[in-house]
N, C-alpha and C positions, 0 to 999 in steps of 0.2 A: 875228397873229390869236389866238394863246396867250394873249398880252398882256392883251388885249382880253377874251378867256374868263374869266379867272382875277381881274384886276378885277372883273368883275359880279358873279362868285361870290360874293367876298367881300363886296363891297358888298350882293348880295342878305341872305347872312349877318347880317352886320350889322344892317340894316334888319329882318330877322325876331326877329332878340334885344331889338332895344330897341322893335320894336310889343310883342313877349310883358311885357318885365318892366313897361314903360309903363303898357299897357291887360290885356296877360293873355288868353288867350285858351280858358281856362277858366270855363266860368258860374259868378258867385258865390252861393252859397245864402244870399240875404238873408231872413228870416223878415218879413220890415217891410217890403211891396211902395210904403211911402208915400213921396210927394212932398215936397220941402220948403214948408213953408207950408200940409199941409194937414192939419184935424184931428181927431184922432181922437174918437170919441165913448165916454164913458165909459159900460158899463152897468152896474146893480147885478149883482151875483151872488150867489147865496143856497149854501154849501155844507153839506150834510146832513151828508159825511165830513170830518174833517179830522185832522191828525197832527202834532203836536210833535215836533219832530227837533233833536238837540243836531248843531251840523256839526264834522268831523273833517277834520283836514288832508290837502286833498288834493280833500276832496267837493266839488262842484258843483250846481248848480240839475238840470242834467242830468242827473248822477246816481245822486241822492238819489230824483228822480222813477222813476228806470227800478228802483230797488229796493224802493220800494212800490208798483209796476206790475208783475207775471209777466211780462205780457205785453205788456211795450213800450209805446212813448210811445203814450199814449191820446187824445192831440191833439196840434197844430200846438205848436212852440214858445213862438211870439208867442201864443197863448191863455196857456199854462202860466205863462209869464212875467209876464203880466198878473195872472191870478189871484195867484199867489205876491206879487205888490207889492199889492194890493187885501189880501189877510190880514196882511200886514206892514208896515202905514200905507207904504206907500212904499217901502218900504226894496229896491235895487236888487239884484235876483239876481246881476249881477257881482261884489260886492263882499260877500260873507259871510266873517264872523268865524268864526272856527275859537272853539269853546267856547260860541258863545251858541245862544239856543232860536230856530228858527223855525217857524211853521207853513204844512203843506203840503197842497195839498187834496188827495184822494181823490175820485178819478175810477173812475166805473162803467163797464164796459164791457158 
């Protein structure tokens, strides 16, 4: 009967390691609740504040925002994110060059 106990164990073991690292069984915080294949609607955005920022090794879209914000992100990610590629013909917040200018909007609270 020991036999029998300590097989299941393990096997339950087992099967809870590889459902975790598989699927994970922490929520992932996706900023982008969308579907594949559906699409997003671009709108204009008109920004009154805005800020030229040379980037430093190291900085991030995150932040760069949180240090011309006092008091913390002022919106959702996925907005920020969009505005930042809308001022920056496109240009993809993952991927900024250490030494070049971008600009960043300035949000009222």
């Amino acid at each position: 009967m020991k036999k029998w106990f300590w097989i299941l164990a393990i096997a339950t073991v087992i099967f809870a390691i590889y459902y975790d690292v598989s699927r994970g069984t922490l929520p992932v915080a996706d900023s982008s609740p969308e579907t594949a294949g559906e699409t997003v609607e671009v709108t204009e955005t008109h920004f009154d504040h805005t800020v030229d920022v040379e980037i430093e090794a190291g900085q991030t879209l995150l932040s760069i925002v949180e240090q011309l914000h006092d008091e913390g992100m002022p919106m959702d990610m996925a907005a920020i994110e969009n505005d930042f590629q809308y001022l920056n013909d496109g240009q993809s917040p993952e991927q900024l060059n250490e030494g070049q200018m971008y600009t960043f909007p300035l949000y009222e609270s």
